[in-house]
C-alpha positions in Angstrom: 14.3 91.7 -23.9 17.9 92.3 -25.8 18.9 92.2 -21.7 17.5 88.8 -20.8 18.8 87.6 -24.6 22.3 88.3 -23.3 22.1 86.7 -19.6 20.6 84.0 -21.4 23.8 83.4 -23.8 26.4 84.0 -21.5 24.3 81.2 -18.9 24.9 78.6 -22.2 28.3 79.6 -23.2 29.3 79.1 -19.6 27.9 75.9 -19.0 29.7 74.9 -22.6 32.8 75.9 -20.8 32.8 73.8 -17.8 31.4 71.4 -20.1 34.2 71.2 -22.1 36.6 71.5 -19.2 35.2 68.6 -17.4 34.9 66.8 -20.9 39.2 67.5 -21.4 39.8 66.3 -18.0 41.3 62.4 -18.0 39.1 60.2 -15.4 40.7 58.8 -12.6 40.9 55.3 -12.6 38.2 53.6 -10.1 37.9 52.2 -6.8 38.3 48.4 -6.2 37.0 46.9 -3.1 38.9 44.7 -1.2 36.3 43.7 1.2 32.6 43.5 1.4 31.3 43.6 5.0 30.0 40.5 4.6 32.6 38.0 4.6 36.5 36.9 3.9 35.9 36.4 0.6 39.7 36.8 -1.3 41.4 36.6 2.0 42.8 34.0 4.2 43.9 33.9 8.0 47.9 34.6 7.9 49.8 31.6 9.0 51.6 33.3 11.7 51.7 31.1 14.6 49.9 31.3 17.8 48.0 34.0 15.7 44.2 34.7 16.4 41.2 33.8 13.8 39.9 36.5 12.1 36.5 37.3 12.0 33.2 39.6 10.5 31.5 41.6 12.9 28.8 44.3 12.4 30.4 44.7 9.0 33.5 44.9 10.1 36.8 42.6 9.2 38.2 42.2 13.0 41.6 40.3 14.0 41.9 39.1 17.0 45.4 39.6 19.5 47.8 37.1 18.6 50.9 35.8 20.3 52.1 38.0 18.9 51.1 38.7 15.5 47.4 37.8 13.8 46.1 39.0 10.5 44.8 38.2 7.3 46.4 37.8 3.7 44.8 38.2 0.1 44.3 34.6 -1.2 45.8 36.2 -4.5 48.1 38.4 -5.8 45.9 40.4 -7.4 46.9 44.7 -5.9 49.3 46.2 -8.3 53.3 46.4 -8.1 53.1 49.7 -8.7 51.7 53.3 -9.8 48.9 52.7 -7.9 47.2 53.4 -4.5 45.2 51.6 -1.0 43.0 52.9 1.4 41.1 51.9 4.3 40.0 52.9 7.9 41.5 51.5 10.6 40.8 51.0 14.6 42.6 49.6 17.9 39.7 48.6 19.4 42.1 47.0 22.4 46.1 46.5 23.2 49.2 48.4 23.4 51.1 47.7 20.0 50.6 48.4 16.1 47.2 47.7 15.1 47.9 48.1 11.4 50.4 46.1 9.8 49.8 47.1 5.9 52.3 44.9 3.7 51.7 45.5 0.2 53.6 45.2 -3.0 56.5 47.4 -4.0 57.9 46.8 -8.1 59.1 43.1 -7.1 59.4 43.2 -3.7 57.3 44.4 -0.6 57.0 46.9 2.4 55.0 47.7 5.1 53.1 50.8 6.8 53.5 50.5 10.6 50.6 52.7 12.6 51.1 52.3 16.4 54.4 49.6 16.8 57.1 49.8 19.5 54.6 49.7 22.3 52.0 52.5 20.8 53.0 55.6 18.7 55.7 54.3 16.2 54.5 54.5 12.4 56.6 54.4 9.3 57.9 52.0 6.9 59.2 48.3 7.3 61.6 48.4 5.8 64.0 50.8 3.6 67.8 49.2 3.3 67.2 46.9 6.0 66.2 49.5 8.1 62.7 49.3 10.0 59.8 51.3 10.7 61.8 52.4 13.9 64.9 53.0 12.6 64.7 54.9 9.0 63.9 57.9 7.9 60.1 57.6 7.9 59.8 57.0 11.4 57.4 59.3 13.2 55.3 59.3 16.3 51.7 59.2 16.9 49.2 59.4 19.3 46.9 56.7 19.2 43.5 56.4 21.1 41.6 52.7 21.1 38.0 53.0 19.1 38.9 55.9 17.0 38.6 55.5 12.9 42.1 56.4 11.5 41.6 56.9 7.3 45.0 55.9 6.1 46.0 56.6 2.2 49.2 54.7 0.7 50.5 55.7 -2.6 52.9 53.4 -4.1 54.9 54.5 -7.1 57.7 53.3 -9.0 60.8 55.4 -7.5 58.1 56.5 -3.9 56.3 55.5 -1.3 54.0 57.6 0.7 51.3 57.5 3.6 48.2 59.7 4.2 46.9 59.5 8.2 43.4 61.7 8.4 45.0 63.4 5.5 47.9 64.3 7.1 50.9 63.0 5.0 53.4 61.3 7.0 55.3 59.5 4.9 57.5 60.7 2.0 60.6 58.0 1.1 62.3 58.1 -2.2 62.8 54.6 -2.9 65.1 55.1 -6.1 68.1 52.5 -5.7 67.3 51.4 -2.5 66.3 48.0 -1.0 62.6 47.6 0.0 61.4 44.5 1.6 59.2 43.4 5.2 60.6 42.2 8.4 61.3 38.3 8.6 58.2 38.0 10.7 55.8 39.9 9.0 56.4 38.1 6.0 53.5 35.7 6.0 51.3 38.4 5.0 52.5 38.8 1.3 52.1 40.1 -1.3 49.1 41.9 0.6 48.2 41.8 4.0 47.0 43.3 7.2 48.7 42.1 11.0 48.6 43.0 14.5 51.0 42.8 17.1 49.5 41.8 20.8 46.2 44.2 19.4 42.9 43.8 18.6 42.0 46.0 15.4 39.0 46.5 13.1 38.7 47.1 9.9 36.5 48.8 7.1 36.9 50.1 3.6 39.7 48.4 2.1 40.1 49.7 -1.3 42.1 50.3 -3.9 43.2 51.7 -7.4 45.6 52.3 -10.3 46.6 56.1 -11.1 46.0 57.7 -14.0 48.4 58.5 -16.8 47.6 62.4 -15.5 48.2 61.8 -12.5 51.3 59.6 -12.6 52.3 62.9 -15.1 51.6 65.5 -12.4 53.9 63.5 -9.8 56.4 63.3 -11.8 56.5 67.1 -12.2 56.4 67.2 -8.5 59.4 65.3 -7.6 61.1 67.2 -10.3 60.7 70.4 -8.7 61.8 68.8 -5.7 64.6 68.0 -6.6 65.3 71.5 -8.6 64.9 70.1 -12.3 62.2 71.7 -14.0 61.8 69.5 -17.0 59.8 72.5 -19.5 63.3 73.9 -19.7 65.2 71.1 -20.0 62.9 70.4 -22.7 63.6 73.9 -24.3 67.5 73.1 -24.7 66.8 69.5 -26.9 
C-alpha cells in the first residue's frame, strides 16, 4: 500500500511540474490567415501590365503567366512592419522563371523573397543596397521541380531578414544600416504581395503572425552571440 501511496505522489507532483512549466511559458502569438480557399477576399489583381487574372481553384489561389509578371496584392496594408513572421506553401505548376515573388513590409520600406528567378534556381532577396536577389549576399541556387509543395517561412525583424525553404534556412541578411527596398518592376505588389514572372504558380496557406516578447528576446540573444557579445556579462560590469 505505502508503495502504490508513493507512485501515486510522485505521478501528481510530476504532472504539477509540467503543469507549472507549461503554465511559465509566454504563448506565442497566433496565426492569421491571409486567405480562405474560397475566394480573393483582401486581395486584388496587381496592376502589372499585360499580367494574367488570378483565380481560385480547388481551394487554391492560382496566378496565371503574365507578360511577364502577374500576381495579386493585399487590398490593405494590414501585415506588420516588423518583429513578425509569413508563411505559406508554394507551387510552379508550369514555366521556367520565379514562381514566388513574396514582397512584404520591411520597418518603412519593403523587400522581396525570390524562389526560382533568373530562368529557374535563383532565390534570395530583392533587394539589399540596391543589390538584387542575383547579386547580393543572399543569393543561392535551387532546384526546383513543377507541382511540388515548397513550405517557405519568412521572418522579418527589425535589424534581419530571413527565409525558411522545407525548413531549410536559406536566408540570413543583417539588415542593420542598410537600404532595403523591391525592384522598380515588382513594385506594384506593395506593401504585400505575391508575383510571377513568365510562371504559372499556386498557392495555399498564406499566413501570418507577430512574435512574442520571448521570442523577439531569444533572438536577440542569438545575434549577440553571433556577433561575440554575450550580453549576461556585459550586464555583470554595469
Amino acid at each position: 500500500m505505502g508503495h502504490r501511496i508513493a507512485v501515486a505522489l510522485v505521478v501528481v507532483f510530476a504532472a504539477v511540474g509540467v503543469f507549472a512549466d507549461e503554465q511559465g511559458k509566454a504563448p506565442k502569438a497566433q496565426w492569421r490567415s491571409l486567405f480562405d480557399g474560397k475566394s480573393l477576399a483582401g486581395w486584388k489583381t496587381t496592376e502589372f501590365g499585360a499580367h494574367g487574372q488570378p483565380v481560385i481553384e480547388n481551394g487554391l489561389l492560382v496566378i496565371p503567366a503574365g507578360d511577364p509578371l502577374s500576381g495579386v496584392t493585399r487590398e490593405k496594408d494590414d501585415v506588420p512592419h516588423a518583429n513578425y513572421e509569413i508563411e505559406l506553401e508554394a507551387q510552379r505548376v508550369e514555366g521556367h522563371d520565379f514562381f514566388l515573388a513574396l514582397t512584404f513590409p520591411v520597418n518603412d520600406s519593403h523587400a522581396s523573397l525570390i524562389l526560382g528567378g533568373w530562368s529557374g534556381g535563383v532565390c534570395g532577396i530583392s533587394s539589399i543596397d540596391g543589390m538584387d536577389a542575383s547579386e547580393n549576399s543572399t543569393s543561392s541556387f535551387r532546384k526546383f521541380e513543377s507541382g511540388k509543395w515548397y513550405k517557405v517561412r519568412v521572418r522579418v525583424l527589425k535589424d534581419r531578414i530571413e527565409a525558411w525553404l522545407e525548413g531549410e534556412q536559406i536566408v540570413d541578411a543583417d539588415i542593420e544600416g542598410k537600404k532595403i527596398g523591391v525592384r522598380i518592376e515588382v513594385s506594384p505588389s506593395k506593401p504585400f504581395g505575391i508575383a510571377t514572372y513568365t510562371t504559372r504558380g499556386a498557392y495555399r496557406n498564406i499566413r501570418f503572425r507577430e512574435l512574442s516578447g520571448e521570442e523577439l528576446k531569444n533572438a536577440q540573444g542569438d545575434r549577440a552571440q553571433d556577433k561575440g557579445f554575450n550580453p549576461d556579462k556585459a550586464a555583470e560590469k554595469k
